[in-house]
C-alpha positions in Angstrom: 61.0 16.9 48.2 61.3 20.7 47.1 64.1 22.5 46.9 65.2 24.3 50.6 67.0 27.4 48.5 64.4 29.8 46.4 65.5 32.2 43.6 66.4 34.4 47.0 68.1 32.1 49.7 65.8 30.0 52.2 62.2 32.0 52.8 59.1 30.5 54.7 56.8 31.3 57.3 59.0 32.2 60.6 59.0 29.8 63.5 57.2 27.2 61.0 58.8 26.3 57.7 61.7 28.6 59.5 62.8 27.6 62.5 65.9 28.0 64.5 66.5 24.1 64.3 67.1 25.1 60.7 68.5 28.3 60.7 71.1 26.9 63.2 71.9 24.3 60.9 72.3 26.7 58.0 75.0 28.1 60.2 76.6 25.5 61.1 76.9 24.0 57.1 78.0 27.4 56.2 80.7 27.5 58.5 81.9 24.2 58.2 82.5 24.6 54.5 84.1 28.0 54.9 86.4 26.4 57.5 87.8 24.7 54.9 89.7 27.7 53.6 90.1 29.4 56.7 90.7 27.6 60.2 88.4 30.6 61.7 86.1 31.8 59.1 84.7 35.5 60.3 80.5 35.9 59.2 78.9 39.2 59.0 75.4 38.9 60.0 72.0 41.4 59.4 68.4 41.3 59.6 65.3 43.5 58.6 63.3 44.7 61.2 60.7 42.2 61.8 59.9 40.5 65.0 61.2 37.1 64.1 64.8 38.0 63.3 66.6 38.2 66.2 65.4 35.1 67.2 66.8 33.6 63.7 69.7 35.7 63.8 71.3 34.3 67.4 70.4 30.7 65.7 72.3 31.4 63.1 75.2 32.6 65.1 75.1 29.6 67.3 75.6 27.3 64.8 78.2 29.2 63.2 80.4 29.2 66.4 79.3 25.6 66.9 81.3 24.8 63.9 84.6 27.3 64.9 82.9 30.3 62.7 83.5 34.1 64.5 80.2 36.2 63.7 80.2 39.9 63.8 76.7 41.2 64.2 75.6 44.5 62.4 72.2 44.9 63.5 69.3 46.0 61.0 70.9 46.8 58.2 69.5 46.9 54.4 71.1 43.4 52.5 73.5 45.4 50.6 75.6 46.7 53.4 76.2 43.2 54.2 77.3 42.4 51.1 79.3 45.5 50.9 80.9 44.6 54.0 81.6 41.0 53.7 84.9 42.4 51.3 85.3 45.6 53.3 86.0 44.2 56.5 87.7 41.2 55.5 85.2 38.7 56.1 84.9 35.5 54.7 80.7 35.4 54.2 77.5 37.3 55.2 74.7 36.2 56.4 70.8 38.6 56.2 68.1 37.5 58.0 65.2 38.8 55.9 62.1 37.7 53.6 62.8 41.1 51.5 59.1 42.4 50.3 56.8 39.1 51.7 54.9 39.8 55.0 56.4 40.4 58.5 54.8 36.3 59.4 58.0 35.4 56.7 61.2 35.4 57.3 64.5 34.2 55.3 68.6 33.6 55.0 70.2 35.0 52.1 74.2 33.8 52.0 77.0 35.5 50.7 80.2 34.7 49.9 83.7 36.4 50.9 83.7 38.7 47.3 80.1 39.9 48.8 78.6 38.0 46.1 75.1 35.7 46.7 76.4 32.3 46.7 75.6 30.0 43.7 72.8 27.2 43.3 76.1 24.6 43.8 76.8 25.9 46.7 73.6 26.0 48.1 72.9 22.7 46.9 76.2 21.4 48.9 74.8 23.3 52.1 71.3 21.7 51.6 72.8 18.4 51.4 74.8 18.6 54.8 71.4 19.7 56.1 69.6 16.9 55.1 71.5 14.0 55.1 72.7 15.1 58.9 76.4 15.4 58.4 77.7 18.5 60.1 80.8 17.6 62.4 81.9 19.7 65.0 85.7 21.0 65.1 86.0 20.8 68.4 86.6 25.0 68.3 84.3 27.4 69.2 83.7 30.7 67.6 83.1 34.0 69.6 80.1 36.4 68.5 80.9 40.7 68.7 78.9 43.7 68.1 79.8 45.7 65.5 79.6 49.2 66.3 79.2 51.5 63.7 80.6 49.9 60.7 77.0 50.5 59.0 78.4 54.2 58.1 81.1 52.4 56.0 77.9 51.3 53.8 76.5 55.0 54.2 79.5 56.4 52.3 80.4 54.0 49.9 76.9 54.7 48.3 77.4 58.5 48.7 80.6 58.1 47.0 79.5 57.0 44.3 77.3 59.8 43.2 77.6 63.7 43.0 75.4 66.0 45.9 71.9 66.3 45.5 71.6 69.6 47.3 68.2 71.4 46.7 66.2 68.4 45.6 63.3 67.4 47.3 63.2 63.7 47.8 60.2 61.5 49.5 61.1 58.1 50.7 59.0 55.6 51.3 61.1 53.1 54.0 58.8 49.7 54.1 59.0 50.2 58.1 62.3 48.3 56.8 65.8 48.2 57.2 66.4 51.5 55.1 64.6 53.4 58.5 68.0 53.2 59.6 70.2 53.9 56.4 68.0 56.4 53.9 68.0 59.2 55.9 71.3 59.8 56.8 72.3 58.8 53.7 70.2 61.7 51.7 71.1 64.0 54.5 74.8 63.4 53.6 74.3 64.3 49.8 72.4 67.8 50.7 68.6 66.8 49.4 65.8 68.0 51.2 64.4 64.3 52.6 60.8 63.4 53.7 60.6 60.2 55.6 57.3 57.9 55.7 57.1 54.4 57.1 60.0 54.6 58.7 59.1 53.6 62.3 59.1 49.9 62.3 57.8 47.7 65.4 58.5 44.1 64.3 54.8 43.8 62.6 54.7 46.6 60.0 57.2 46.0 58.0 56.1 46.5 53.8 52.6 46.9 55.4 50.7 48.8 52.7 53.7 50.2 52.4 57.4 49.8 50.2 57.9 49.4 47.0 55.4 46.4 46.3 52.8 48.9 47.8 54.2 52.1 45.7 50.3 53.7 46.0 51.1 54.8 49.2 54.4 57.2 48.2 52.4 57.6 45.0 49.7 59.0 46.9 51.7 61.2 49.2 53.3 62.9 46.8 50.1 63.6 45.0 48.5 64.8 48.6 51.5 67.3 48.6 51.7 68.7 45.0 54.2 71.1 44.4 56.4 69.4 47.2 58.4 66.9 46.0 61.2 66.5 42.8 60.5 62.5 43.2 59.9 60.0 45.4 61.7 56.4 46.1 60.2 53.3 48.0 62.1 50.5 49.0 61.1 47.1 49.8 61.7 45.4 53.7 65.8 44.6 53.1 66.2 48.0 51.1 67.4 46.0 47.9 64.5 47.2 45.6 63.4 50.6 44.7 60.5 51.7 42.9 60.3 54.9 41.8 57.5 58.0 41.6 57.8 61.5 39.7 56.6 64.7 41.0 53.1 64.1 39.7 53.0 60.7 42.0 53.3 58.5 39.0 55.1 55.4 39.1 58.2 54.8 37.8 59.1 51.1 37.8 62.6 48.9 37.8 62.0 48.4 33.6 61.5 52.2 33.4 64.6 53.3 36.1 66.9 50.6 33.7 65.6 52.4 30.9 66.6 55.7 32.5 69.7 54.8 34.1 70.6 53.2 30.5 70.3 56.1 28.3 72.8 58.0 30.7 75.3 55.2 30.8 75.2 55.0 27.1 75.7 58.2 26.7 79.0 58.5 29.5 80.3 55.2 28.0 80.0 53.3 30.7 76.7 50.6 29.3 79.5 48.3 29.2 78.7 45.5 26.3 76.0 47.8 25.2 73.2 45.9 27.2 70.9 45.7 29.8 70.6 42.6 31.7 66.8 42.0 32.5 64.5 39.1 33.3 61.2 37.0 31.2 59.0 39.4 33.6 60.2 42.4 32.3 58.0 44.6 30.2 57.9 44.2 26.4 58.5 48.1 25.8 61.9 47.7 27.6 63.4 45.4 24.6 61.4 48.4 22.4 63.4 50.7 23.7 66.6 49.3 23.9 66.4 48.1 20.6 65.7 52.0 18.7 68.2 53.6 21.2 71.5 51.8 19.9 70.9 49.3 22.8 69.7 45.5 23.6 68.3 43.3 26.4 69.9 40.2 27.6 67.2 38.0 29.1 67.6 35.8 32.2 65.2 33.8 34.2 63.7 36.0 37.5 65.9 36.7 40.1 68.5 39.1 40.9 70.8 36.3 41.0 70.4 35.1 37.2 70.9 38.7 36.6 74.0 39.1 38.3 75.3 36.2 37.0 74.2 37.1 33.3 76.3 40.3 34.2 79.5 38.8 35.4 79.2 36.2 32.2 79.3 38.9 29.6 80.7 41.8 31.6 77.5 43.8 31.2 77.1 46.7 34.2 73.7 46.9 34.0 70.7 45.0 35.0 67.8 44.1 37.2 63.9 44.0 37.9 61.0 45.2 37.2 60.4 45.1 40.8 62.9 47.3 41.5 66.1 45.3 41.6 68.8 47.0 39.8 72.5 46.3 40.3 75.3 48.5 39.1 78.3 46.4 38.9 80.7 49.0 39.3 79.3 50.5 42.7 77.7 46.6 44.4 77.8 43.4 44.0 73.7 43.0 44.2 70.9 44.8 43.9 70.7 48.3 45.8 67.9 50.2 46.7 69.5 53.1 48.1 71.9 53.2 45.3 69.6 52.8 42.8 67.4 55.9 44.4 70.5 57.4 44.7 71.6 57.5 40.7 68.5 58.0 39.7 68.6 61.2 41.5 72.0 62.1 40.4 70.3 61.9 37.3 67.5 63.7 37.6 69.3 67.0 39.0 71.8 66.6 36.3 68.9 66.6 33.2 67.4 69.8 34.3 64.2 68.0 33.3 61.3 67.0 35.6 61.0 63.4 37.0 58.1 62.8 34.4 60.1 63.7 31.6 63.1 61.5 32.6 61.6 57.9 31.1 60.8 58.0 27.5 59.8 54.1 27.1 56.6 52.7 26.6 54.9 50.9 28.5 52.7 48.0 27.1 50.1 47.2 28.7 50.4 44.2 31.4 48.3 42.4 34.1 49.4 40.1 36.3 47.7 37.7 38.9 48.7 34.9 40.6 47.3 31.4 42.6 48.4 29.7 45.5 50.1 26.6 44.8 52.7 24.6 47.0 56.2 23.4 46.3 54.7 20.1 45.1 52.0 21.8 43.1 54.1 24.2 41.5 55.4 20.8 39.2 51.8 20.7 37.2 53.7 23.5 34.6 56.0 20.7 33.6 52.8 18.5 32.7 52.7 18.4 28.6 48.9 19.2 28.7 49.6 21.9 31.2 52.0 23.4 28.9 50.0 22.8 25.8 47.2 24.9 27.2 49.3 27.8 28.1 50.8 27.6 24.9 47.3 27.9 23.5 46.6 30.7 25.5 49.6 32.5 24.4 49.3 32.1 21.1 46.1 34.0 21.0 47.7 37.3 22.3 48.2 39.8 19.3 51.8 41.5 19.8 52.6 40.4 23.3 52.8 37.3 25.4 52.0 35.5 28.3 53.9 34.4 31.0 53.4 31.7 33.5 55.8 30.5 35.9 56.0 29.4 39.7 57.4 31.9 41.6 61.1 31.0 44.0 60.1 33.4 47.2 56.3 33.2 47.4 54.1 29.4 46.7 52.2 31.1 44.0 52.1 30.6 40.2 52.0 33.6 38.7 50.4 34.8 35.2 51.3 37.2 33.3 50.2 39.1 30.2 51.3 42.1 27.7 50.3 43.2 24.2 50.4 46.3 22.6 46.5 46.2 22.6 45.3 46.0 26.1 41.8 44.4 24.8 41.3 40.6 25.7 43.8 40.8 28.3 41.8 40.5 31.6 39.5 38.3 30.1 42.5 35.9 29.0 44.7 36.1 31.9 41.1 35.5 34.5 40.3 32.2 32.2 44.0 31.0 32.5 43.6 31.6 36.4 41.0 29.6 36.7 41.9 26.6 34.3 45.3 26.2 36.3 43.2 26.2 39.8 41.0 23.8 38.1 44.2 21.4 37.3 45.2 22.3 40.2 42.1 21.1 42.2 41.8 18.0 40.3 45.3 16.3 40.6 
């Protein structure tokens, strides 16, 4: 039986593999076991924008007040203001309903704890045990559920507090149809930069349709529709906890370049604390390159914010993230930010007097990346010694790079990766591999 907890929370189709049988369970575990410590434990709760999550999110509720849990509802909100909040307001957890960057069909439930920190894989693992094996008593109390009001500007400026005014830059943001529709703009407005919404009217459906940062073509394209326009763009992802980047020639600018950015300025102002960035296997090879001639290294973690985070907090480090875009800044959030992230990297950019093209000075080696469906249960063939063996071949023939090939914790894919510092072979290599794993695949 897989795992019910990805490298991002709970995530599967809504009203499927995510109902509110389970969601209300999820509730109700997370409340009993924060009951523990406090007689009435109070829960923030979020969602995105998509159709499915209010419909999750008064399951959720339910089964926290089934168990004698309060719930204070914020609305759509991006993931980091309820994990910003959870401390602020004196909760004891969070709760967002959201499947981050995956189609509006998905939904998910991402936990926090009362520091506004992402629960760990022991204590999911307890709540996914109360699930399954049934045993969630009731207290006998029952929890009341309140709207919040506007607490969402407390979120608004904390971020704007934590960087200087951007007055006279000329921003494009790219929302997702997401939960920063709500948050980017009068968060910009507050900090003086001249702001250009697109995507930013969600109806339930659209959310990171063509759009966001796992769709960065379409900002990319904008800006390049518009020359002259725009200092830089930022897209966000569906929860607002990624950012990706694009200069003021619409070229991309992605989480390994923005850490590489971000980097030089904290080691410059002292503040690269441990004299490392925190990254994951996925991120690019010219990252480590960089780090490595600039006085600098790269600690490397498994994917997931969460690994990073936790990398972080191990080796007091205060800065790492994604190459999709997830980039935490331990001394402003306890996860990944967006909106913070866009946020610093503009800070920097007015401060440089350079252009938005001239900000990155790593290289990029060149990478491709594909992927194939494959299940929970089918993800296990990578464990299989012939399996391995192969992709070890396969890896082996790459001159000054590597491939990577791992089942991924929010989507059921495999995904296959490959870099080198000679781009010729590649597609060839990284196709074949493809279609030997499908073939495995097929044939177990």
């Amino acid at each position: 039986m897989s795992r019910l907890f990805g490298t991002d929370g709970i995530r599967g189709v809504a009203n499927s593999e995510l109902d509110c049988a389970l969601a209300l369970k999820v509730g109700m575990a997370a409340a009993i076991i924060q009951a523990r410590q406090h007689p009435r434990p109070l829960f923030l709760t979020g969602c995105d924008t998509r159709g499915s999550g209010d419909m999750l999110e008064a399951a959720l509720c339910a089964g926290i007040c089934s168990a004698g849990g309060d719930v204070v509802r914020l609305g759509v909100v991006p993931t980091p203001a309820v994990a910003h909040l959870v401390p602020a307001l004196g909760a004891q957890a969070g709760v967002m309903v959201s499947a981050s960057h995956n189609p509006y069909q998905y939904n998910g439930i991402k936990l926090f704890g009362s520091g506004g920190f992402k629960l760990t894989d022991a204590q999911e693992d307890e709540i996914e045990e109360m699930i399954r094996s049934g045993d969630l008593p009731r207290t006998g109390e029952v929890g009341r559920i309140r709207h919040s009001g506007d607490v969402v500007g407390k979120y608004i400026e904390h971020i704007a507090s934590c960087v200087s005014p951007l007055d006279g830059l000329r921003i494009a943001l790219d929302c997702a149809n997401g939960s920063a529709s709500r948050t980017a703009e009068p968060l910009f407005n507050s900090l003086g930069a001249e702001v250009t919404l697109i995507c930013a009217e969600p109806d339930g459906r659209n959310i990171n349709d063509g759009c966001g940062s796992t769709h960065i073509e379409r900002l990319c394209g904008f800006i390049r529709e518009h020359p002259g326009r725009f200092d830089i763009g930022f897209a966000f992802d569906g929860d607002a906890d990624r950012c990706i980047a694009a200069d003021e020639n619409g070229r991309e600018l992605d989480g390994d370049c923005i850490l590489a950015i971000l980097a030089e300025r904290m080691r410059d102002e002292g503040a690269l604390d441990g004299g490392a960035i925190v990254a994951t296997v996925m991120s690019n090879i010219g990252l480590t390159r960089f780090a490595e001639n600039n006085g600098m290294r790269v600690e490397t973690t498994a994917v997931g914010d969460r690994y990073v985070l936790e990398r972080m907090l191990e080796g007091g480090y205060s800065l790492g993230g994604e190459r999709s875009g997830h980039i935490i800044m331990t001394a402003h959030m306890t996860t990944g930010d967006g909106q913070l992230t866009a946020a610093k990297l503009a800070e920097t950019l007015r401060r440089s007097g350079k252009r938005a093209s001239q900000l990155c000075r790593m290289r990029q080696y060149p990478q491709l990346e594909t992927k194939i469906h494959a299940t929970p249960e089918m993800k296990s063939i990578l464990d299989r010694p012939a399996v391995a063996g192969y992709i070890k071949k396969c890896a082996e023939s790459i001159p000054d790079g590597r491939l990577l090939v791992r089942a991924s914790g929010t989507e059921p894919v495999i995904r296959i990766m490959a870099e080198s510092g000679d781009a010729d072979g590649l597609a060839g290599l990284v196709a074949g591999c493809a279609e030997t794993l499908e073939r495995m695949l097929s044939a177990d």
